[in-house]
C-alpha positions in Angstrom: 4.9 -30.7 1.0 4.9 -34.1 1.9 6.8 -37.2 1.2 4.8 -40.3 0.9 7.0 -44.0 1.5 6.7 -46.2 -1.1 9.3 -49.4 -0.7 7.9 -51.4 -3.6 10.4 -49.7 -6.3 13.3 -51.2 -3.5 11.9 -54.4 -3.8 12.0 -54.9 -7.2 16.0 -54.6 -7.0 16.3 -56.0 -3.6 18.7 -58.9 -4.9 20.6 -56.2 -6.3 21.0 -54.8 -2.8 21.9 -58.7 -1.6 24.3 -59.0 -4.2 26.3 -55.7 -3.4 25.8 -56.8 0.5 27.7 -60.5 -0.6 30.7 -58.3 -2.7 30.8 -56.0 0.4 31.1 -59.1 2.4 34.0 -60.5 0.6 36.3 -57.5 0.1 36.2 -57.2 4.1 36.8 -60.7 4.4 39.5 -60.8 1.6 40.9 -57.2 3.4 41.1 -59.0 7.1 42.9 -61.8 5.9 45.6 -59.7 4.1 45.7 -56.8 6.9 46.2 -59.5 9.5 49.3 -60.9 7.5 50.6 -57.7 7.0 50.0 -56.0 10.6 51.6 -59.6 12.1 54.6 -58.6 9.8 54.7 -55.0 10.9 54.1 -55.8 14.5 57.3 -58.2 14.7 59.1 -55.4 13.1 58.1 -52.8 16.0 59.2 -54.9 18.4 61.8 -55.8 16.6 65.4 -54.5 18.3 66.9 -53.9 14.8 66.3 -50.0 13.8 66.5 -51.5 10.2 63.1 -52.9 10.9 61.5 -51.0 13.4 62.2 -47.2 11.6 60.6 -48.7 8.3 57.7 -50.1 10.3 56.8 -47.6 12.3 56.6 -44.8 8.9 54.2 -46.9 7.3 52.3 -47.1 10.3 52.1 -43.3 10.5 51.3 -42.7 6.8 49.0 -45.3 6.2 47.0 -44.4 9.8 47.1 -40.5 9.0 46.0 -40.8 5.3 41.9 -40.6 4.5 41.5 -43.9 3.3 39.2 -42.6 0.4 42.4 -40.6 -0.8 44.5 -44.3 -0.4 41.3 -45.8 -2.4 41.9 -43.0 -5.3 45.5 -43.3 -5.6 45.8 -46.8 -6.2 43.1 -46.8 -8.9 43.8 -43.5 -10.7 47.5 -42.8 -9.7 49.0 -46.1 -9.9 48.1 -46.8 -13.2 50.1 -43.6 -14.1 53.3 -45.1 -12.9 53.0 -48.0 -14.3 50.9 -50.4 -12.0 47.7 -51.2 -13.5 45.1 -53.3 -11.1 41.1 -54.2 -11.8 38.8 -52.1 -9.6 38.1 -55.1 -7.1 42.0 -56.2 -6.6 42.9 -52.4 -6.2 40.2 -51.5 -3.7 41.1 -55.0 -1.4 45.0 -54.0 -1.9 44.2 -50.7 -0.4 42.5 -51.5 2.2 44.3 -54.4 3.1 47.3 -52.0 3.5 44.9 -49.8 5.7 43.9 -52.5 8.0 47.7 -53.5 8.3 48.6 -50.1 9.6 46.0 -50.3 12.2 46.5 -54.1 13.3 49.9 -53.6 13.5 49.6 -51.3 16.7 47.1 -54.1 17.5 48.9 -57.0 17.3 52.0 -54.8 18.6 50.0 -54.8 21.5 49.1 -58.5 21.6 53.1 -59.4 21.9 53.7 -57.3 24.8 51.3 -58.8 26.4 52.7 -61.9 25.9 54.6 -63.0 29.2 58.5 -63.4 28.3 58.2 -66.4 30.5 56.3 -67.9 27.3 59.5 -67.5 25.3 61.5 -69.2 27.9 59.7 -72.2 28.1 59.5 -72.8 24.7 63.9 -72.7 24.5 63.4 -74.9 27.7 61.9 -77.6 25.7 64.1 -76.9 22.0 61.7 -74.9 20.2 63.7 -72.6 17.8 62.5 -68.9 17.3 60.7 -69.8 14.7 58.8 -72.4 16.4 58.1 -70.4 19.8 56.4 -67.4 17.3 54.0 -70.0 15.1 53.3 -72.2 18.0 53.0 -70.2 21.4 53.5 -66.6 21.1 51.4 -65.8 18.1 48.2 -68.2 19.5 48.8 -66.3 22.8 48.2 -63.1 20.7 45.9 -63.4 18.8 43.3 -65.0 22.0 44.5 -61.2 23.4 43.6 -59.0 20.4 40.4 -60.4 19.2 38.1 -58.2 20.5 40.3 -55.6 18.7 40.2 -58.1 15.5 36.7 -58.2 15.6 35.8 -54.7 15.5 38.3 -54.0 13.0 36.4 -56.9 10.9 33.1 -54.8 11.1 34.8 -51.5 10.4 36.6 -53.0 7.1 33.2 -53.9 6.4 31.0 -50.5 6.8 34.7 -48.8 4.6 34.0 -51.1 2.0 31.2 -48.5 1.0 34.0 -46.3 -0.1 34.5 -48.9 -2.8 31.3 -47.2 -4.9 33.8 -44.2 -5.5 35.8 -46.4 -8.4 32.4 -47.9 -9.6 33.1 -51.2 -7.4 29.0 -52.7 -7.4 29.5 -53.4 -3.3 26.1 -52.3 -1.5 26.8 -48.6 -1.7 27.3 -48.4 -5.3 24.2 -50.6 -5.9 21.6 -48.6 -3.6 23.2 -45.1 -5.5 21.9 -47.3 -8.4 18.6 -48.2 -7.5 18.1 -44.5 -6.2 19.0 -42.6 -9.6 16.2 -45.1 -11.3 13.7 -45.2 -8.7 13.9 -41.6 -7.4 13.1 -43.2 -3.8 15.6 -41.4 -2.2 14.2 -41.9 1.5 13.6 -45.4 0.9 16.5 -46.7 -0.8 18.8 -45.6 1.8 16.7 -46.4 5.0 17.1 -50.4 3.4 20.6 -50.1 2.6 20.9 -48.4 6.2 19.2 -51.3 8.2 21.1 -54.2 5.6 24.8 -52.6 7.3 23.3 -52.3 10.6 21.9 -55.7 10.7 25.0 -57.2 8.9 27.1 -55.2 11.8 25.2 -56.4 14.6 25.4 -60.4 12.6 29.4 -60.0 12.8 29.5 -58.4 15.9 27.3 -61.2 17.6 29.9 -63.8 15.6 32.9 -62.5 17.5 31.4 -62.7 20.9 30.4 -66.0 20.2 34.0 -67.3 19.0 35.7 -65.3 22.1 33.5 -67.3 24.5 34.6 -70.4 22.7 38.3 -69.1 22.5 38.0 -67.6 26.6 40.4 -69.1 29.1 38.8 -70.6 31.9 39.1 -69.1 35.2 
């Protein structure tokens, strides 16, 4: 038996496809700028010499990063609701996996601040920063130059876990090629274009990132 290729029913709903591919777009995007704010939090409380904030820290990190995210993406839309907490399908699937990304930035940005030379710190008391000040203005602009390699490929990751998002009916690209393939019954086709839309979206990002570390690179 042989299976002949025929796009043209994948045509027809290609904008579909585009449209998932913009919504998959944005919850990454959305998911980033959350994670970021809540790995930078959780990374200044590892570091932290307090045990009040470091203990806390470091057990979200280890249930968030040994959880299946798709088990994190079910809870907050079917279990949540039970105790209470009641979120649309978008807001819960960004909420989720913001709080994913934060577990794994936080080792990240972690990272980042011990890499930052103490001598930083110093400099900044030298001229009358407060804490405060040394963190927003030196220390955290130091990090961030160090980890965004790390930030970028966590960027394209939050992107390609976004097709989890077709479990709880979100129309990202996933949920919309599923759709196209029940009415087309082009099974082969359907997911070779929804296959080369990630891959060429990936490589798009990941091109993006090398570009703004060049323009972010220290000279040497």
């Amino acid at each position: 038996m042989t299976y002949t290729l025929n796009f043209s029913a994948v045509w027809r709903s290609f904008d579909l496809l585009l449209q998932g591919l913009a919504l998959s777009l944005g919850l990454a995007a959305l998911a980033i700028l959350a994670g970021c704010a809540i790995g930078l939090i959780t990374a200044f409380g590892l570091v932290s010499k307090s045990t009040l904030l470091r203990k806390p820290a470091g057990l979200y990190v280890t249930v968030i990063r040994n959880t299946p995210i798709l088990v994190l993406v079910l809870f907050s839309y079917f279990a949540l609701p039970e105790l209470g907490v009641r979120l649309g399908k978008i807001e819960s699937f960004v909420l989720t996996l913001a709080i994913y990304a934060g577990a794994y930035l936080a080792e990240v940005f972690r990272g980042g601040l011990l890499a930052v030379p103490p001598g930083q710190r110093e400099a900044g008391l030298a001229i009358g920063l407060t804490e405060l000040q040394i963190r927003t203005s030196i220390i955290i602009p130091l990090m961030l130059r160090n980890v965004l390699p790390s930030l970028g490929s966590t960027l394209i990751s939050l992107f390609k876990d976004t097709s989890l998002a077709a479990a709880i009916a979100v129309p990202e690209l996933t949920f919309e090629a599923r759709k196209i393939n029940v009415e087309t019954f082009r099974v082969v086709e359907t997911w070779i274009v929804a296959s080369c839309l990630y891959v060429a979206t990936c490589s798009l990002l990941a091109a993006l990132m090398r570009a703004v570390e060049r323009r972010l690179a220290v000279p040497r």
